[in-house]
N, C-alpha and C positions, 0 to 999 in steps of 0.2 A: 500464446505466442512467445517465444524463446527470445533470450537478448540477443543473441545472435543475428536472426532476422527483422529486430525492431530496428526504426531509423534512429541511428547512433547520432549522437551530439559529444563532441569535443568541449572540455572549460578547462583553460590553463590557467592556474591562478598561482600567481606571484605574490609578495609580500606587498607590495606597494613600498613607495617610498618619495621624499621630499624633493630627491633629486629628479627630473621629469625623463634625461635620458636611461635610466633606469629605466624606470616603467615602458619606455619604449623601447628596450631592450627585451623585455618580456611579450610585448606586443609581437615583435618583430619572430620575437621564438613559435607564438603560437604559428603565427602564421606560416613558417618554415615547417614545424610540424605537419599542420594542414598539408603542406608542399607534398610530401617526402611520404608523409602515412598516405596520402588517400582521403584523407578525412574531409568532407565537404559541407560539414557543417563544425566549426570550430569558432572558441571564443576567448579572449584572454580577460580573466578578471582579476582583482586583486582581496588581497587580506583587509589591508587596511588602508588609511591615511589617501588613497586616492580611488576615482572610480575608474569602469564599475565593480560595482561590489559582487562577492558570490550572487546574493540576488540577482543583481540585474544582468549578468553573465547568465545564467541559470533563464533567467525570464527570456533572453536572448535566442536560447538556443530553442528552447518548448516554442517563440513564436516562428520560428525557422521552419518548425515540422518534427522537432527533436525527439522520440520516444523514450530512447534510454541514454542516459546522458554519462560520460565517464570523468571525472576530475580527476584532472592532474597537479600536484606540488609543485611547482616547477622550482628546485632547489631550494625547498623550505625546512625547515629544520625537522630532525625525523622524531622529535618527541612531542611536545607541545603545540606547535600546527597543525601536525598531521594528524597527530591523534589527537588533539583537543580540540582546538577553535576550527579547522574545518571541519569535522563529523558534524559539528554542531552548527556551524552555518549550513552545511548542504542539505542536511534533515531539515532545516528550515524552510531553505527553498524549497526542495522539492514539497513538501507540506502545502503551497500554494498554486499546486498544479495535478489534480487529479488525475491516476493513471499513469504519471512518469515515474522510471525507475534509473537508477543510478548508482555509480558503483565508483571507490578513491580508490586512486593506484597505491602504490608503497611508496616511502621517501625515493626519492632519486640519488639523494646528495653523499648517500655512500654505497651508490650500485656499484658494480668489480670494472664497470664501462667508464667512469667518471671517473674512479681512481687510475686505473690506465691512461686514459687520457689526460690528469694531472702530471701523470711522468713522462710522458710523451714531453708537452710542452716545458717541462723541467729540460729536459734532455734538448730539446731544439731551443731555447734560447743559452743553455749552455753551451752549444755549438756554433752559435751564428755567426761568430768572427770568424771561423774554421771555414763556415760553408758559404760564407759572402767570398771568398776568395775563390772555389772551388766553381767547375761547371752551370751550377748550378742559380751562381748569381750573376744578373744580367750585368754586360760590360756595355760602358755607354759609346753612342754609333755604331750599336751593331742592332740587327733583325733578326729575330729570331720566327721561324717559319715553325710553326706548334699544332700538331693536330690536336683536336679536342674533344674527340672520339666520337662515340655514334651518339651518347645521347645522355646514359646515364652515366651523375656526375660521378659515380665510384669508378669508372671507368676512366679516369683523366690519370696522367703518368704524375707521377709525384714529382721529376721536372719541369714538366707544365704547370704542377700548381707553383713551384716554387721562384720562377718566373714570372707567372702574371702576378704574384704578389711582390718584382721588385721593379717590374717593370713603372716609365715614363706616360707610355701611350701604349693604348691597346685598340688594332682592328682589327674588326671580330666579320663573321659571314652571316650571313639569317639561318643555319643551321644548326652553331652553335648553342646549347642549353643555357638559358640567362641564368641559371645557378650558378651558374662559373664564372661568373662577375662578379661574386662575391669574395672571389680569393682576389680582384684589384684593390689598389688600397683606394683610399675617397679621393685622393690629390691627383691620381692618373689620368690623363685623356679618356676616353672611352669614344672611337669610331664605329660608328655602325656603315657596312659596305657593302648590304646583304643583295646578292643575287635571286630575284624570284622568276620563275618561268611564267612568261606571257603578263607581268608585272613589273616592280621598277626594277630598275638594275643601275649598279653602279661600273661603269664601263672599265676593263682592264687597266689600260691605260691611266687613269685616274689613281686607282689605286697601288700603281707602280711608283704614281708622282707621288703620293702618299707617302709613303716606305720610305722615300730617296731623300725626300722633305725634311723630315720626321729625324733620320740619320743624321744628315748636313747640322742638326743643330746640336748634336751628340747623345741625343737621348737613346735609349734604350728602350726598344719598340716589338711587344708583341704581336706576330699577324696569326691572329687565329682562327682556325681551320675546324669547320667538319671533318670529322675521321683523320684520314692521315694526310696531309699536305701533300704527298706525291702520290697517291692516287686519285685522279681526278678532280683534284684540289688545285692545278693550276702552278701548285709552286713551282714546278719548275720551273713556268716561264716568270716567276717572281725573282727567285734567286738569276735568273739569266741578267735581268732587269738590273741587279745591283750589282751583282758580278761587272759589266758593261761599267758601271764606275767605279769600281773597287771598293764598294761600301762592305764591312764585313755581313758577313748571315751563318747563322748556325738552323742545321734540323731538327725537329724534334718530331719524329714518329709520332702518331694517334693511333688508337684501336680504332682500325675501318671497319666501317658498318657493313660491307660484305663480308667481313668473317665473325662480328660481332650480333649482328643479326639474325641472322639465322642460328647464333646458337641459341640467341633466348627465346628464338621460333621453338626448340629443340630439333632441329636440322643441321646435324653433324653434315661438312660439306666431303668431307672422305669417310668411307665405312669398309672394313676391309672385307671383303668378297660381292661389297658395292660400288662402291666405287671409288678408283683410285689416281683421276686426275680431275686440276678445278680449271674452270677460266673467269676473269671477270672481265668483264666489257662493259662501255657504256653503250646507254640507248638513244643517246642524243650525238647527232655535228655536232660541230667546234662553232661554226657559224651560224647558224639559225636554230639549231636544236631539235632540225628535222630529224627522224627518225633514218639510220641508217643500215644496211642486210647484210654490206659482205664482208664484216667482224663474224656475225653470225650466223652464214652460210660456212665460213673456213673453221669456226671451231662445232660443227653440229653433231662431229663425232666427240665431244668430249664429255665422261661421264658428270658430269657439273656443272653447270653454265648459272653464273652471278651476274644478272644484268642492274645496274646502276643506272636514275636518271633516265628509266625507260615506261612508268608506267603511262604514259600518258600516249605511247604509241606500242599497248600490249597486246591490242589485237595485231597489231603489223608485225611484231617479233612472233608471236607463237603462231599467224600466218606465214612468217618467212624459215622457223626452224622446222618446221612440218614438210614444207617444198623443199628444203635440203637435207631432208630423210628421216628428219627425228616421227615415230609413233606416235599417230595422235592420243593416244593414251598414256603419253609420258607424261610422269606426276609434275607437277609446277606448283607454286606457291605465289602468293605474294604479301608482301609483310609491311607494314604501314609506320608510321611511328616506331620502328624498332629502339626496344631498352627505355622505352620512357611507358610510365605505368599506362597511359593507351593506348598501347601495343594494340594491331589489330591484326590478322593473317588470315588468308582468306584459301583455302586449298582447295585444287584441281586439274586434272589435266591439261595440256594441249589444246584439245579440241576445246575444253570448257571454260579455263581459266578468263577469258575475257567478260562471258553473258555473270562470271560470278562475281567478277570483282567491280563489273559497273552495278549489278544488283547490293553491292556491300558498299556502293560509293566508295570504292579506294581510289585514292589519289595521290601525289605526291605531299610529303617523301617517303620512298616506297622503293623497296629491292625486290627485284623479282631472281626467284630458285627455279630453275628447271632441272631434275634428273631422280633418279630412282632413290636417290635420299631423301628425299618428302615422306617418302610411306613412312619415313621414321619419327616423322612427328607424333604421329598416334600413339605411340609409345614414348618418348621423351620431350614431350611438353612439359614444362615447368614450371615456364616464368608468367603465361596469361593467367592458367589458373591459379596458379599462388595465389596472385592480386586480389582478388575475388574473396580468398578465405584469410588469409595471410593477419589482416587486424584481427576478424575476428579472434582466429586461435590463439592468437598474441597476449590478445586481452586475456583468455581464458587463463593461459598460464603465469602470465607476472600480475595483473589485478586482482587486490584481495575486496570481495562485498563490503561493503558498507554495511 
């Protein structure tokens, strides 16, 4: 059996040290790791002076299920660590576990990633008087309405991070990625205000007195947003809300997941001698969230249709754009978790799309594609399959064997 195919085991091992937020600083790395790779069996252990030790890291992962197990340095020194005392702790462990194999990455601590990222942050604390003045730093009493895109957090606008890192109070929606709580500083509020269908909900209202609240006492208040705040997102009737008392508000765009979605489906939503106009529509009233037709009976001629907030009444849309002319063989998709690594998409037509996406349990949150740009998935899918090979091949090229 190939390492490739054997069940991988994560061990990130840190120096260890006296101070404890330290070592929970390494703790907290593994774990982001985990996050971010895929890896679902990870473990942080240390060098020395606290636990656990490579061993019991190591014993950790083999009683997990672990077959082939990869140690990581996690910024340890790249001579005497890495090649001295862990080669020789990990031969050890592994030595009391028959049949496991495992492989140490190379130092970290002078990849070309690291040292960029050291002049990065040279360069932004060299500038921060410059840019606390500028757009970019939150002015207190005002709201700032921030989309915070579909999902993944490479995706968030570099004025979105640089806000929720100055902002007071941050409220956020249940769609929003909890990664992105990690650009607030510890001293911030943090509201949660999440809207669930046919679950709790925090009523409009509420959250306007929120905003208005929040303002009145001069703080600087992120309201953050799935995708983009004025698609679907309600702000506008937020900004109407503070406008009404002259509270200030600034916008800040998000990549919406109608057009962020569907690329990482690989479903270009224009293709030229395919098609050359989009619509997006939601699938839900305003008031109950019932399912509504005549958005999409008036746009049934359009080559693209982006329905948002509709899986849960898909058979009623691809029942209602069939009665206002579309082919039941028009390609349809629907895409589930778009941009977060369980992405799921589920492809068919018209007539079929419904019996396949209750057989794939799709549910919200979920964008549904209707029009002859689907067929192009077959051809430029990218981002599910990555997922799949993505560690492995990774491993393959920057980890040297043990």
């Amino acid at each position: 059996m190939t390492e490739s195919v054997r069940r991988r085991g994560v061990l990130v091992v840190g120096h260890g040290s006296h101070r404890e937020e330290a070592n929970e600083d390494v703790r907290e790395a593994a774990r982001r790791i985990g996050v971010r790779g895929g890896f679902q069996l990870i473990e942080a252990a240390f060098l020395e002076i606290t636990r656990p030790t490579i061993s019991e890291g190591f014993a950790r992962l083999v009683a997990e299920g672990a077959e082939h197990i990869i140690v990581h340095p996690y910024f340890l020194s790249p001579g005497r660590h890495t090649r001295g005392d862990i080669p020789v702790e990990v031969e050890q462990a592994a030595s009391q576990h028959a049949g496991i194999t495992y492989q140490i990455t190379g130092p970290l601590a002078a990849h070309d990633f690291v040292i960029e990222a050291s002049v990065e942050r040279i360069q932004e604390t060299e500038g921060s008087d410059e840019r606390d003045a500028t757009a970019h730093g939150a002015r207190r009493g005002t709201v700032y309405l921030v989309g915070a895109g579909p999902g993944d957090p490479g995706l968030l606008t570099i004025k979105a991070r640089d806000l929720l890192a100055k902002c007071d109070v941050v409220i956020y929606d249940n769609l929003v990625n909890p990664e992105l709580l990690r650009h607030v500083r510890a001293s911030a509020e943090r509201i949660y205000v999440g809207k669930v269908g046919g679950g709790r909900q925090t009523p409009q209202d509420e959250i306007n007195r929120l905003l208005v609240a929040h303002a009145l006492k001069g703080q600087r208040i992120v309201r953050l947003k799935g995708g983009d705040p004025f698609l679907f997102g309600r702000g506008g009737e937020e900004a109407e809300a503070l406008t009404a008392l002259g509270i200030r508000f600034e916008v800040v765009p998000g990549v919406s997941s109608a057009l962020a979605v569907p690329a990482y489906a690989g479903i270009p939503l224009t293709h030229r001698g395919v098609a050359s106009s989009v619509a997006v529509v939601t699938g839900a009233r305003q008031s109950d969230g019932a399912h509504t037709f005549e958005a999409l009976a008036n746009l049934s001629a359009v080559d693209t249709l982006v329905v948002l907030m509709g899986v849960a009444h898909l058979r009623e849309i691809a029942g209602d754009l069939m009665e206002a002319g579309r082919p039941p063989e028009t390609p349809a998709a629907v895409i589930r978790w778009g941009t977060y690594e369980g992405q799921q998409t589920v492809v068919g037509t018209l007539a079929t799309i419904s019996d396949e996406a209750e057989r794939s349990g799709m549910r919200a949150p979920a964008v549904i594609i209707v029009g002859e740009v689907v067929r192009l998935r077959e051809r430029l899918r990218w981002f599910e399959g990555s997922l799949e090979s993505a560690g492995d091949e990774e491993l393959k090229t920057v980890f040297s064997a043990a």
